[in-house]
PDB file of N, CA, C and O in Angstrom:
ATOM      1  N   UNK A   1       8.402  -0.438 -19.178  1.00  0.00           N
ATOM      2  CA  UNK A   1       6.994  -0.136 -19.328  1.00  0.00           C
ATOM      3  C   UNK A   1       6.193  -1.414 -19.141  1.00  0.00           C
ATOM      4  O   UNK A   1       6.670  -2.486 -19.516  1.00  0.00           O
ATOM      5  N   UNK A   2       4.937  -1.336 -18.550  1.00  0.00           N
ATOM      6  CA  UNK A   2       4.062  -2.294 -18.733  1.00  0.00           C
ATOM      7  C   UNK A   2       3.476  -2.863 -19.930  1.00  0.00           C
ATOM      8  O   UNK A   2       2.908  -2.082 -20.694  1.00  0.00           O
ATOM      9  N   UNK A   3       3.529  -4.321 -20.274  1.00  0.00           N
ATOM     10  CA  UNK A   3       3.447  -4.822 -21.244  1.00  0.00           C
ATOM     11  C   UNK A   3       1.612  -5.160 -20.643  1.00  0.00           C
ATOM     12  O   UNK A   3       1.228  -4.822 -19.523  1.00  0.00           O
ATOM     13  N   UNK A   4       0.549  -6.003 -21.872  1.00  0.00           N
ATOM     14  CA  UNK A   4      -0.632  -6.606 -21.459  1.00  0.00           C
ATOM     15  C   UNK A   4       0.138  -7.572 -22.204  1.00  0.00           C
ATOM     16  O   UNK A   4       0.998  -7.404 -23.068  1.00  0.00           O
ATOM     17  N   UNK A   5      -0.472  -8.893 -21.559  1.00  0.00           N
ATOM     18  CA  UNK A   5      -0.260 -10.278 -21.608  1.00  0.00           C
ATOM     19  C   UNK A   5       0.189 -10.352 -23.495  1.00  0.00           C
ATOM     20  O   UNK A   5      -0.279  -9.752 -24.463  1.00  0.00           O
ATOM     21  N   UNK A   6       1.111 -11.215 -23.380  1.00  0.00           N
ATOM     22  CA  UNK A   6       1.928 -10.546 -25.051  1.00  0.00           C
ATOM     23  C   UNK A   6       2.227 -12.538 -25.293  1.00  0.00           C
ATOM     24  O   UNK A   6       3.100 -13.039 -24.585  1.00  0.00           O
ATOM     25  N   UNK A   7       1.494 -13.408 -26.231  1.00  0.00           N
ATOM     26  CA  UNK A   7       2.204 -14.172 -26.629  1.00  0.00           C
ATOM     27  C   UNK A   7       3.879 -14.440 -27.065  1.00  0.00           C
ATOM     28  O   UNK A   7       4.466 -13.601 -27.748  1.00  0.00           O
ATOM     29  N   UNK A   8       4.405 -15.403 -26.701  1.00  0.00           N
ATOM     30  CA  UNK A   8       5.673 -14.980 -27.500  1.00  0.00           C
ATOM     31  C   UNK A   8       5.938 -15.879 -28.542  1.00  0.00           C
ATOM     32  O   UNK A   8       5.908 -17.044 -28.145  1.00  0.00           O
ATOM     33  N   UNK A   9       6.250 -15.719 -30.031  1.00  0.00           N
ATOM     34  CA  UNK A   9       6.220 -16.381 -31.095  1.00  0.00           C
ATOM     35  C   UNK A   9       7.483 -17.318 -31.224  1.00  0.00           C
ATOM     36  O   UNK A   9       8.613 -17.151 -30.763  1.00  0.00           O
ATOM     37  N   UNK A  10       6.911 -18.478 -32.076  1.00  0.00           N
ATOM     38  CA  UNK A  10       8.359 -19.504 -32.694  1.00  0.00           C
ATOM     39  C   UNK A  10       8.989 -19.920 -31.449  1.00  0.00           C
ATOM     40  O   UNK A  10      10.195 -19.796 -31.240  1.00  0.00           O
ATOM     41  N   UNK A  11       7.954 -20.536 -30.425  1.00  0.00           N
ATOM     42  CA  UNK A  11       8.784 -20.969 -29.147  1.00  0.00           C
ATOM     43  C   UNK A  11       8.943 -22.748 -29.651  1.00  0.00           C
ATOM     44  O   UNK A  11       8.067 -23.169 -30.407  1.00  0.00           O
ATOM     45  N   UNK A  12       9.969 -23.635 -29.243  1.00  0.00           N
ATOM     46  CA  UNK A  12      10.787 -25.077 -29.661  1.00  0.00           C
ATOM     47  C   UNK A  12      10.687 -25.460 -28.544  1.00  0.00           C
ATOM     48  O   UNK A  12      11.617 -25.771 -27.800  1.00  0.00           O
ATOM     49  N   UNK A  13       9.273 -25.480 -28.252  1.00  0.00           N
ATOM     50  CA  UNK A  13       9.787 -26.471 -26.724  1.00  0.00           C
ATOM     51  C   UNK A  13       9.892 -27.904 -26.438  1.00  0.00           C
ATOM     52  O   UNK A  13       8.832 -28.521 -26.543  1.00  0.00           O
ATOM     53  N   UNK A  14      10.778 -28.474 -26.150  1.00  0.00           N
ATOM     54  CA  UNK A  14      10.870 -29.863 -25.703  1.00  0.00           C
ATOM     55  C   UNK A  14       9.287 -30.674 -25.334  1.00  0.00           C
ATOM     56  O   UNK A  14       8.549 -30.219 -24.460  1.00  0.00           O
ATOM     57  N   UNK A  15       8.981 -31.749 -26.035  1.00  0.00           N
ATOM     58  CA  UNK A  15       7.422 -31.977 -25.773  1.00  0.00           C
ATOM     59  C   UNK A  15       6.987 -32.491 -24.113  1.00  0.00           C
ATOM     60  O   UNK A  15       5.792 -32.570 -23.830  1.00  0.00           O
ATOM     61  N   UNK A  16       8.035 -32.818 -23.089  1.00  0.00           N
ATOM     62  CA  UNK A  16       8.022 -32.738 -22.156  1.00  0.00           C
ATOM     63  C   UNK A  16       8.509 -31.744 -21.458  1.00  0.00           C
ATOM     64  O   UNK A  16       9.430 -32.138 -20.743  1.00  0.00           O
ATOM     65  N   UNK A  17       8.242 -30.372 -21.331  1.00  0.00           N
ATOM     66  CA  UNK A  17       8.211 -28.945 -20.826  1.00  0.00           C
ATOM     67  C   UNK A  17       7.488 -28.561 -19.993  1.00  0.00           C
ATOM     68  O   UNK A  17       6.385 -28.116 -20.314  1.00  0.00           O
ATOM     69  N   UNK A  18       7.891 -28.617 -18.668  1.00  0.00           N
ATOM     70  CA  UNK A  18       6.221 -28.669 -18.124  1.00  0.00           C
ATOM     71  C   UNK A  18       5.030 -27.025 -18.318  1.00  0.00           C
ATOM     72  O   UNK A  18       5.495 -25.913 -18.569  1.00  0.00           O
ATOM     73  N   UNK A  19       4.101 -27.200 -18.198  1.00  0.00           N
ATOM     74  CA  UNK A  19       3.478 -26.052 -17.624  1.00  0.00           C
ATOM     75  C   UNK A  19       3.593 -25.563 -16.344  1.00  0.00           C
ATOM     76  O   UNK A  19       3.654 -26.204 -15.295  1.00  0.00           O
ATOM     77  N   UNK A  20       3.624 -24.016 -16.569  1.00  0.00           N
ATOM     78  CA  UNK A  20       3.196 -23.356 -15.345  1.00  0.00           C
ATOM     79  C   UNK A  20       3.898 -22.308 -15.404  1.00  0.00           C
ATOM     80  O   UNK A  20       4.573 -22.277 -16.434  1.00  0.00           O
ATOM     81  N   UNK A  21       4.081 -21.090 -14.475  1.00  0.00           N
ATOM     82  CA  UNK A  21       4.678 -20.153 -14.352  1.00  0.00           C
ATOM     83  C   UNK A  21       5.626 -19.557 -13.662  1.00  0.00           C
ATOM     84  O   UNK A  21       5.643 -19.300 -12.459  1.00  0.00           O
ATOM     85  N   UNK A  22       6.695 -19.272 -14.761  1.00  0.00           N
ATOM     86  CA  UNK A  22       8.269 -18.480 -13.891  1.00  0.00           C
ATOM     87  C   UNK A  22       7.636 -17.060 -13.302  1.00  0.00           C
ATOM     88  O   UNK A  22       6.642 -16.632 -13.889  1.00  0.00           O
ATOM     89  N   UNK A  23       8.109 -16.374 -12.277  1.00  0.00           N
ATOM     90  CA  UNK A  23       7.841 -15.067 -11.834  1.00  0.00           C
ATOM     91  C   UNK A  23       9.749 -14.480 -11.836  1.00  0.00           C
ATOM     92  O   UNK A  23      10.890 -14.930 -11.731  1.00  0.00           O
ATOM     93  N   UNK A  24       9.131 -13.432 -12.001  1.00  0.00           N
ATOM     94  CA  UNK A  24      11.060 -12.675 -11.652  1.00  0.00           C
ATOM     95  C   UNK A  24      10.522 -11.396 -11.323  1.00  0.00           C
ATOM     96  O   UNK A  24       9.673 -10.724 -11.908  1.00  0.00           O
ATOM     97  N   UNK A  25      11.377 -11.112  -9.948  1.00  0.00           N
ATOM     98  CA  UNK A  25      10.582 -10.106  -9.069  1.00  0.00           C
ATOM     99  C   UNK A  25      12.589  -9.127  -9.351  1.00  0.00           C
ATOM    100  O   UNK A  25      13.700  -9.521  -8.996  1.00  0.00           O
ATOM    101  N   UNK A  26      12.257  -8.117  -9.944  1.00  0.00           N
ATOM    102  CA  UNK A  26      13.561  -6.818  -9.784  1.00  0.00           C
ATOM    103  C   UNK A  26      12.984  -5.566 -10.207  1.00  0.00           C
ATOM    104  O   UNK A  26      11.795  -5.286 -10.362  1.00  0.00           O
ATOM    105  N   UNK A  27      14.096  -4.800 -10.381  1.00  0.00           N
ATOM    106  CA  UNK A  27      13.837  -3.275 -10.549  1.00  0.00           C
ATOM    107  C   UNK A  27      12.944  -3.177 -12.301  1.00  0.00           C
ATOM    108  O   UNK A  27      12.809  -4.235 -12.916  1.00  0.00           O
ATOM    109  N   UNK A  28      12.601  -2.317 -12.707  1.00  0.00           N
ATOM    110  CA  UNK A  28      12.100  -2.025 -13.766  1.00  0.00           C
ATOM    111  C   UNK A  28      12.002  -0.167 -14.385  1.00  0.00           C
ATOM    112  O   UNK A  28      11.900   0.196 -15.557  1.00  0.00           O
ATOM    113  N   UNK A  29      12.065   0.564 -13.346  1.00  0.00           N
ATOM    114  CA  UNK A  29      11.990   1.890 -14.249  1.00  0.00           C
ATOM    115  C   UNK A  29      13.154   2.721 -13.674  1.00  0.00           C
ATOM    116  O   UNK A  29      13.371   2.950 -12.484  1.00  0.00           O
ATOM    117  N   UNK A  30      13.826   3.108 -14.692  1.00  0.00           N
ATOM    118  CA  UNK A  30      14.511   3.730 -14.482  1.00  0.00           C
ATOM    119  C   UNK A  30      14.996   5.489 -14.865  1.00  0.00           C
ATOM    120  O   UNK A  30      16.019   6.133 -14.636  1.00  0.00           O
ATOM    121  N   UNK A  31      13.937   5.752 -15.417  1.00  0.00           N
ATOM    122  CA  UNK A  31      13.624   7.467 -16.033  1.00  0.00           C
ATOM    123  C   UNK A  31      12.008   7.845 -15.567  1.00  0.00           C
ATOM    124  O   UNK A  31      10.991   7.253 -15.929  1.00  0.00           O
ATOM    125  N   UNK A  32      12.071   8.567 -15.004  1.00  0.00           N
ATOM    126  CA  UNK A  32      10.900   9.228 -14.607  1.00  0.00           C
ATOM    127  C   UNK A  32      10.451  10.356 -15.801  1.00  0.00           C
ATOM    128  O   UNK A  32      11.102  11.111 -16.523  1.00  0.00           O
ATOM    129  N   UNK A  33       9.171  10.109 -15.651  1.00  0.00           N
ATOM    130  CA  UNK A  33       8.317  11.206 -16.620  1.00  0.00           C
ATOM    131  C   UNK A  33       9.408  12.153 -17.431  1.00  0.00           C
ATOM    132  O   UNK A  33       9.876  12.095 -18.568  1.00  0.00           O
ATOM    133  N   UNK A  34       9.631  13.243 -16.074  1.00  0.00           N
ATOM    134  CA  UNK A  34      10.276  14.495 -16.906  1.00  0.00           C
ATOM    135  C   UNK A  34      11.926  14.522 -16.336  1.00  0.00           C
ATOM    136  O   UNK A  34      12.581  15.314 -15.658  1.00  0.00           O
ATOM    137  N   UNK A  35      12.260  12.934 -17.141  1.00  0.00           N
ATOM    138  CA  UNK A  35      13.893  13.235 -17.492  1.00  0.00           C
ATOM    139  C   UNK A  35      14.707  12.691 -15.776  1.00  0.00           C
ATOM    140  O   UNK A  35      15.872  12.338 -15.961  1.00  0.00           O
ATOM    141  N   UNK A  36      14.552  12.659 -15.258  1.00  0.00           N
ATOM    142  CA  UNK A  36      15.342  12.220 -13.943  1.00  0.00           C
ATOM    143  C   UNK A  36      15.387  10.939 -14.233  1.00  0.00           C
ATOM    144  O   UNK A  36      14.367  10.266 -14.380  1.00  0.00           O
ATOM    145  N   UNK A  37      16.779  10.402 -14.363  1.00  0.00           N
ATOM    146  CA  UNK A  37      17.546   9.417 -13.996  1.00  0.00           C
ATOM    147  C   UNK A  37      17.800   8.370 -12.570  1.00  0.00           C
ATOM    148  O   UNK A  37      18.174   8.928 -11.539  1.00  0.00           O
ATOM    149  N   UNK A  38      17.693   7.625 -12.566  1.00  0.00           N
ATOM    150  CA  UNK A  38      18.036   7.132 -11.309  1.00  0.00           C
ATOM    151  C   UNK A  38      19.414   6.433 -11.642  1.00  0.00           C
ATOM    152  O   UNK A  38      19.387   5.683 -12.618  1.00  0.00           O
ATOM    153  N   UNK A  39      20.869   6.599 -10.829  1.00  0.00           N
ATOM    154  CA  UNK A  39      21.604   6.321 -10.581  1.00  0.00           C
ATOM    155  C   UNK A  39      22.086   5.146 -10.357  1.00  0.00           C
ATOM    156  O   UNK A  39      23.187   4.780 -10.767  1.00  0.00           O
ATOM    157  N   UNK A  40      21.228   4.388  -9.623  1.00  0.00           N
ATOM    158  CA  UNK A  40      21.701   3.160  -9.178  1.00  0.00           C
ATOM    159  C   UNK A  40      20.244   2.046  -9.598  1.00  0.00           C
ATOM    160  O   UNK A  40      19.052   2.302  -9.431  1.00  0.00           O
ATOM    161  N   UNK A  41      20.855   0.815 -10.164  1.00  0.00           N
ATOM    162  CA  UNK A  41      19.695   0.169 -10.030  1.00  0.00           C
ATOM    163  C   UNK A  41      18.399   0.037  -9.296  1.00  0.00           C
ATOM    164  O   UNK A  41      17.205   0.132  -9.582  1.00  0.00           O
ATOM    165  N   UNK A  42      18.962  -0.165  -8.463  1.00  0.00           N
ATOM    166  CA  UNK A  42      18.026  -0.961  -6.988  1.00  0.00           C
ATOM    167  C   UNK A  42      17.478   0.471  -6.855  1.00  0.00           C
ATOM    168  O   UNK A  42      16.514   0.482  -6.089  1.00  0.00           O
ATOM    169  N   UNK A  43      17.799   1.746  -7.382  1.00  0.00           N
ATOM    170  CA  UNK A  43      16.631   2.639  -6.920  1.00  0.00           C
ATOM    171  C   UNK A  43      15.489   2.683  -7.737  1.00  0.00           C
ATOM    172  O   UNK A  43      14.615   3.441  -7.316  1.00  0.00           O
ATOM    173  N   UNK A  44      15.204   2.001  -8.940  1.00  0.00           N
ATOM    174  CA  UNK A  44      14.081   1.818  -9.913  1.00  0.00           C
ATOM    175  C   UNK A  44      13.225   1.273  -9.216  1.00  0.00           C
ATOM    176  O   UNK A  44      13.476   0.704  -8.154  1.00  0.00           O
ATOM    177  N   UNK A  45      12.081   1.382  -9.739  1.00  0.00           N
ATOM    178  CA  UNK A  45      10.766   0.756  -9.338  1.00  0.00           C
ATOM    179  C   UNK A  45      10.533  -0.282  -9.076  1.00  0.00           C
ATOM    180  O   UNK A  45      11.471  -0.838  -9.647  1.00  0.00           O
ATOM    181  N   UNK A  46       9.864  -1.215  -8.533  1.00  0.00           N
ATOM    182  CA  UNK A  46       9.659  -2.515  -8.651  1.00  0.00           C
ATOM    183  C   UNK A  46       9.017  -3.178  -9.576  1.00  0.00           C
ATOM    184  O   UNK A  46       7.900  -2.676  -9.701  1.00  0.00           O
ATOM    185  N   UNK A  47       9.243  -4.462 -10.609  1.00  0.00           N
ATOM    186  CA  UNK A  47       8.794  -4.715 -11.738  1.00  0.00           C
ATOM    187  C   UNK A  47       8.583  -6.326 -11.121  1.00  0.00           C
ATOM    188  O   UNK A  47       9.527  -6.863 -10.540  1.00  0.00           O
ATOM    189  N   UNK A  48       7.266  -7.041 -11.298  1.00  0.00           N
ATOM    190  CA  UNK A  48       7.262  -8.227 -11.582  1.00  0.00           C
ATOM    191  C   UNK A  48       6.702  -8.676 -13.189  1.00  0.00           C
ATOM    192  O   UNK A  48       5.951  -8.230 -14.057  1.00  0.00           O
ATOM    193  N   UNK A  49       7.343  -9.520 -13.020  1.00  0.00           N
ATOM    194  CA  UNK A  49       7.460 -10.093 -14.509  1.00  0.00           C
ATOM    195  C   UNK A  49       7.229 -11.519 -14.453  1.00  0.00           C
ATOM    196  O   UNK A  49       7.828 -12.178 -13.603  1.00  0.00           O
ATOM    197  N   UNK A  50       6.490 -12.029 -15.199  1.00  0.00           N
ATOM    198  CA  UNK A  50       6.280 -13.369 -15.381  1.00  0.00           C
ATOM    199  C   UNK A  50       5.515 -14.084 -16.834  1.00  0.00           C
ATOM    200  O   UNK A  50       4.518 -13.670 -17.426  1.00  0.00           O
ATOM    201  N   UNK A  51       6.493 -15.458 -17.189  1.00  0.00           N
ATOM    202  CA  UNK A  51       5.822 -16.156 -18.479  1.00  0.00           C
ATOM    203  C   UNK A  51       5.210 -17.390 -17.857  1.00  0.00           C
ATOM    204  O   UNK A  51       5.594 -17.955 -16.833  1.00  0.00           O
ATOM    205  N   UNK A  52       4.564 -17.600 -18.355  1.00  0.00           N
ATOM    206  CA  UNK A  52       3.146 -18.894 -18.285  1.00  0.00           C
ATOM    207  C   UNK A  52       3.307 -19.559 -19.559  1.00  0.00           C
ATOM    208  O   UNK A  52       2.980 -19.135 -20.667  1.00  0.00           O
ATOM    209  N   UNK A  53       3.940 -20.829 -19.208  1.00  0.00           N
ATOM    210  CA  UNK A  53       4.032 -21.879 -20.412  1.00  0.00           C
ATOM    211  C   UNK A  53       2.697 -22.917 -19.992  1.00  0.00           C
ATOM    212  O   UNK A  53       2.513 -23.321 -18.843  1.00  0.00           O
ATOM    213  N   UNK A  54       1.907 -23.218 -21.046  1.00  0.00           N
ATOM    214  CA  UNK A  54       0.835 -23.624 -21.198  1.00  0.00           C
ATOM    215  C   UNK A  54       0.933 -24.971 -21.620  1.00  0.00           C
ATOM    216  O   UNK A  54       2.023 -25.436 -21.954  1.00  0.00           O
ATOM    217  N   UNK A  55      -0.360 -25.801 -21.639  1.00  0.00           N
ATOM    218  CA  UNK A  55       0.056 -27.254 -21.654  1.00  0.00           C
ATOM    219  C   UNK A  55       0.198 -27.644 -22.915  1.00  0.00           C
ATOM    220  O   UNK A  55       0.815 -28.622 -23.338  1.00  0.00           O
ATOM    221  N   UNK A  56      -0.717 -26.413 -23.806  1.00  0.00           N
ATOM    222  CA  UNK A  56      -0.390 -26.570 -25.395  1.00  0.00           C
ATOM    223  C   UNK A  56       1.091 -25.653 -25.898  1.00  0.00           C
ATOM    224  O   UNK A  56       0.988 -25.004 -26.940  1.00  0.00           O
ATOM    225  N   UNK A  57       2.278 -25.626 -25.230  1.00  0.00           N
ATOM    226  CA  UNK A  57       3.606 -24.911 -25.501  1.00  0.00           C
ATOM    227  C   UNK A  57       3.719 -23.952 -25.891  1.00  0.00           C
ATOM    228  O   UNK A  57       4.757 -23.644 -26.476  1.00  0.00           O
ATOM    229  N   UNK A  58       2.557 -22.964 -25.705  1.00  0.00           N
ATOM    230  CA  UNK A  58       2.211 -21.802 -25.497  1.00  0.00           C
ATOM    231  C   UNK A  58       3.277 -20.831 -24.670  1.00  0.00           C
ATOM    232  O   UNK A  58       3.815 -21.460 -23.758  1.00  0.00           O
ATOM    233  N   UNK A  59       3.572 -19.889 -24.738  1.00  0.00           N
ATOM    234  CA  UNK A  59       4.297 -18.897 -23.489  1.00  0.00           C
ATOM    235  C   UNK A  59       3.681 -17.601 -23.814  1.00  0.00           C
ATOM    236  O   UNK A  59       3.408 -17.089 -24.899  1.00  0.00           O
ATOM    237  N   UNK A  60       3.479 -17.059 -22.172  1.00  0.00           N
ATOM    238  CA  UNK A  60       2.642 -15.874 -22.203  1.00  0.00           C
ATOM    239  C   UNK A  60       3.700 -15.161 -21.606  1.00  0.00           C
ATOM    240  O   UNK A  60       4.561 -15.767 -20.969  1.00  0.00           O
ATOM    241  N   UNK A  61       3.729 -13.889 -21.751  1.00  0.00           N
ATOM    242  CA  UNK A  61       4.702 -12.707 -21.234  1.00  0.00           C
ATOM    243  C   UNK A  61       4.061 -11.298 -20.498  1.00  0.00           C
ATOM    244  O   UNK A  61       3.744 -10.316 -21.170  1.00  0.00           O
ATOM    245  N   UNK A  62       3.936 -11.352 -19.141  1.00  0.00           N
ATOM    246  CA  UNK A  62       3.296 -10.525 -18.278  1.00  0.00           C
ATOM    247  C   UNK A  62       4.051  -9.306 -17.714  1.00  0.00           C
ATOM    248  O   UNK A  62       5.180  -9.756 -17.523  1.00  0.00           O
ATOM    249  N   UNK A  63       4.053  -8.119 -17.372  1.00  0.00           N
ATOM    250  CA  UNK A  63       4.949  -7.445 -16.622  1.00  0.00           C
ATOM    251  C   UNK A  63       3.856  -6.645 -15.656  1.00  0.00           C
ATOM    252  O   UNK A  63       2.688  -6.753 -16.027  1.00  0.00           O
ATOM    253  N   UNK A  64       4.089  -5.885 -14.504  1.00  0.00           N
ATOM    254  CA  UNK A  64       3.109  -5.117 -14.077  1.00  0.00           C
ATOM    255  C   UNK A  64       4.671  -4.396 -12.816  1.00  0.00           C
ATOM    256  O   UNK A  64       5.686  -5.013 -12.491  1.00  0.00           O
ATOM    257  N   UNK A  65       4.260  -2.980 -12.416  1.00  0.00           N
ATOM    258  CA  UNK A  65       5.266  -2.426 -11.733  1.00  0.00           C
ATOM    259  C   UNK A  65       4.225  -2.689 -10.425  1.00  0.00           C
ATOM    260  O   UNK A  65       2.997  -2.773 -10.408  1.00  0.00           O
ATOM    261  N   UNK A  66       5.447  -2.804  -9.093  1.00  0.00           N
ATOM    262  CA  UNK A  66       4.602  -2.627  -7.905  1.00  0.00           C
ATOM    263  C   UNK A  66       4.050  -1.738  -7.247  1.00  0.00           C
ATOM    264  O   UNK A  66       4.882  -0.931  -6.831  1.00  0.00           O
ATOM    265  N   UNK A  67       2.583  -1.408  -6.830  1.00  0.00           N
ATOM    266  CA  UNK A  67       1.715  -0.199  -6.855  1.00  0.00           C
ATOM    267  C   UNK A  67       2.363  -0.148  -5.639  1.00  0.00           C
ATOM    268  O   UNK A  67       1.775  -0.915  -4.877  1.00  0.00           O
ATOM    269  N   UNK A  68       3.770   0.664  -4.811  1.00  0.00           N
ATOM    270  CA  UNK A  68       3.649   1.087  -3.667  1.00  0.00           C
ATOM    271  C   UNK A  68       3.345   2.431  -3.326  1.00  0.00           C
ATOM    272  O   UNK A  68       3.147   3.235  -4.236  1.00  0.00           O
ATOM    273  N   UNK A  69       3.283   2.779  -2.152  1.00  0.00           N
ATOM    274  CA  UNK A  69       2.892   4.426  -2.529  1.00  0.00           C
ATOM    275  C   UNK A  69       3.597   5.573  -2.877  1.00  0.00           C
ATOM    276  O   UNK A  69       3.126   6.648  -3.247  1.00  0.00           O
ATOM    277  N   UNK A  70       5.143   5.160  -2.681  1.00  0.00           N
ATOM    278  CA  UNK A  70       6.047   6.055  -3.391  1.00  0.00           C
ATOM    279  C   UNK A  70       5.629   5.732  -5.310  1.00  0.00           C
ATOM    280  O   UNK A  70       5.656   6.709  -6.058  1.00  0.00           O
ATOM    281  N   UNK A  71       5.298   4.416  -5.854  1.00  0.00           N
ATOM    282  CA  UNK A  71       5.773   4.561  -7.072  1.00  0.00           C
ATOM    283  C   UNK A  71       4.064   5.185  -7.372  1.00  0.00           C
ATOM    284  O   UNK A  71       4.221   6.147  -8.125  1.00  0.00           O
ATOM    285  N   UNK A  72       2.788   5.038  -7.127  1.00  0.00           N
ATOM    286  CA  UNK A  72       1.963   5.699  -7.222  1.00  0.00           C
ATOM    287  C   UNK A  72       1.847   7.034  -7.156  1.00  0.00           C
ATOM    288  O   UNK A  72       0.800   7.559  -7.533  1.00  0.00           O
ATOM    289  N   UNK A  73       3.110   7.944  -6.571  1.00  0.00           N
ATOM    290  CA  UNK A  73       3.089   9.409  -6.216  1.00  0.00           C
ATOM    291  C   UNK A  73       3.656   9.681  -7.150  1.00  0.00           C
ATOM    292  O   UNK A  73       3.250  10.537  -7.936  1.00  0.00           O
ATOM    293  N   UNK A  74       4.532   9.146  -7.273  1.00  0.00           N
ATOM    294  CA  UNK A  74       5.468   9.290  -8.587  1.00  0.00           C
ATOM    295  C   UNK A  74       4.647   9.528  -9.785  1.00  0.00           C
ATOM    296  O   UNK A  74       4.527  10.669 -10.232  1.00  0.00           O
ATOM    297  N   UNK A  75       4.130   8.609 -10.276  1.00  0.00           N
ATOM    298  CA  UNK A  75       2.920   7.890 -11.152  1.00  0.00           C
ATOM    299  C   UNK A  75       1.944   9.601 -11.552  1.00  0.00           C
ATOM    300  O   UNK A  75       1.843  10.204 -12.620  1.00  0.00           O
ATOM    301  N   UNK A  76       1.590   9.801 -10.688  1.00  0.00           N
ATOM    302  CA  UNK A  76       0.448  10.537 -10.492  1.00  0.00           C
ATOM    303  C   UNK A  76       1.317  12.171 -10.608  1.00  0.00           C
ATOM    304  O   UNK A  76       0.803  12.923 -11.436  1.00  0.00           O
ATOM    305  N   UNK A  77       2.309  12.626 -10.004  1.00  0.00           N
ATOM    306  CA  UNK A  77       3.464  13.843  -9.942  1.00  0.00           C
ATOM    307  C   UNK A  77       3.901  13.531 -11.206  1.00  0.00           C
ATOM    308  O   UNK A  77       3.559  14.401 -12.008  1.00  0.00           O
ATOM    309  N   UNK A  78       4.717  12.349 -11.849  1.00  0.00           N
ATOM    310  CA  UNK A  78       5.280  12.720 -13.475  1.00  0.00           C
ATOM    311  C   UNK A  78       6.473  12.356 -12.793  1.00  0.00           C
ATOM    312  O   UNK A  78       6.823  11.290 -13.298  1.00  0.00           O
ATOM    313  N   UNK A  79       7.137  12.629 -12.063  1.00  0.00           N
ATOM    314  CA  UNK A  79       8.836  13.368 -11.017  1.00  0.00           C
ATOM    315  C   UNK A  79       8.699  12.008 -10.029  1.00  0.00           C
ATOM    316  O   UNK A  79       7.760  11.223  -9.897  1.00  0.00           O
ATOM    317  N   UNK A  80      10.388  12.069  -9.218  1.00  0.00           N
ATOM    318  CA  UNK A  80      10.845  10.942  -8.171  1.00  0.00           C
ATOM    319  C   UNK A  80      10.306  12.012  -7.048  1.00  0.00           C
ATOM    320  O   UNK A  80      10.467  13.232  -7.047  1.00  0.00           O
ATOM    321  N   UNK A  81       9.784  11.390  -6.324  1.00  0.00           N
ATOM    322  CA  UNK A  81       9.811  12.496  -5.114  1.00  0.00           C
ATOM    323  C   UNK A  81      10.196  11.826  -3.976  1.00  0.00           C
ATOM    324  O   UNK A  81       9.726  12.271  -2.929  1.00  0.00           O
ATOM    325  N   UNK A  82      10.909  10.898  -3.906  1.00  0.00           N
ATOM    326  CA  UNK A  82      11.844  10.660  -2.476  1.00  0.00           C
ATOM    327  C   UNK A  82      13.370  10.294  -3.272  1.00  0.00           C
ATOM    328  O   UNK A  82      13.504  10.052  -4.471  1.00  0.00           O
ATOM    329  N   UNK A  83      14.477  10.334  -2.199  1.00  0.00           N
ATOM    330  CA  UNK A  83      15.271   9.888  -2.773  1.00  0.00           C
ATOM    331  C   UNK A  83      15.599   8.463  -2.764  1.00  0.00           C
ATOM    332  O   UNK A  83      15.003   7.596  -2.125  1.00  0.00           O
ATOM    333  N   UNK A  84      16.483   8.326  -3.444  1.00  0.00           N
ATOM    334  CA  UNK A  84      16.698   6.792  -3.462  1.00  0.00           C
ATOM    335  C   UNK A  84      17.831   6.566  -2.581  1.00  0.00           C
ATOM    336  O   UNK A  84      18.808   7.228  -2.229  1.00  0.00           O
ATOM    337  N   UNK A  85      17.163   4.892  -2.239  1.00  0.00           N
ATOM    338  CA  UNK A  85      18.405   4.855  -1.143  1.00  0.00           C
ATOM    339  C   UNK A  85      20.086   4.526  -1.378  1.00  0.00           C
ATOM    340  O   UNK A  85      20.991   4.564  -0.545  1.00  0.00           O
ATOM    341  N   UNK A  86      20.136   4.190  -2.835  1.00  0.00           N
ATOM    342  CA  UNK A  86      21.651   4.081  -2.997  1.00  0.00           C
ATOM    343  C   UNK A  86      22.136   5.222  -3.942  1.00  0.00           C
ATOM    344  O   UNK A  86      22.889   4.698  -4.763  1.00  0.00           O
ATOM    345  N   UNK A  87      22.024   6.563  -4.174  1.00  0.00           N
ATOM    346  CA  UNK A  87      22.447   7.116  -4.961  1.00  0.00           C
ATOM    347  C   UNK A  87      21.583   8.361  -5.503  1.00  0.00           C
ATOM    348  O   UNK A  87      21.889   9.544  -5.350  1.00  0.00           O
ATOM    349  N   UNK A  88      20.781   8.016  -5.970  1.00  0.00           N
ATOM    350  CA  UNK A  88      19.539   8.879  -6.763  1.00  0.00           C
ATOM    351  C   UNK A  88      19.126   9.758  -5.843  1.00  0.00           C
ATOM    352  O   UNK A  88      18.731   9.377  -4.741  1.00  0.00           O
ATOM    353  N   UNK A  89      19.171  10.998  -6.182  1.00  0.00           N
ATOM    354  CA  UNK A  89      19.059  12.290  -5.464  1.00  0.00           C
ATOM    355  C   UNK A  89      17.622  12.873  -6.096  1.00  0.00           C
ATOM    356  O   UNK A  89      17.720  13.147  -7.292  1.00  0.00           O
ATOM    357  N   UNK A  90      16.755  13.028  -5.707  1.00  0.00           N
ATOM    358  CA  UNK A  90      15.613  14.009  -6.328  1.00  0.00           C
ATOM    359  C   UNK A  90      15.596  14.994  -6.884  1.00  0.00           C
ATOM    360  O   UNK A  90      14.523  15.491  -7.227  1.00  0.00           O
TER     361      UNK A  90
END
């Protein structure tokens, strides 16, 4: 699920840590609305994710799924409506 920008608590960071931001680009959903499973990883949605360490040792925690137009149909239907390409049957 999509998180909004979420501090993360009791972070020990080394006082030379630099700032700036990790991204991690993979799958993220894997149950659709009403109960369908997807089978194989790589058939989940696309999820980027990223923390922002700040110059005061701060870390921020971001997620957002990628608006393509299969996961928007989806989105909007509840249901998978294509299949997936390694496994996941509609």
């Amino acid at each position: 699920k999509e998180l909004s920008p979420t501090e993360l608590p009791n972070l020990d960071l080394p006082s030379d840590f630099p700032a700036g931001t990790y991204f991690r680009n993979g799958y993220g959903c894997f149950v659709a609305k009403d109960g369908q499973k997807c089978k194989h990883m790589f058939d989940g949605d696309g999820l980027v994710s990223a923390i922002t360490f700040t110059d005061d040792k701060r870390a921020i925690f971001r997620n957002r799924f990628v608006r393509t137009e299969g996961y928007m149909k989806d989105l909007e239907s509840g249901k998978m409506n294509m299949r997936g390409l390694f496994g996941t049957m509609r």
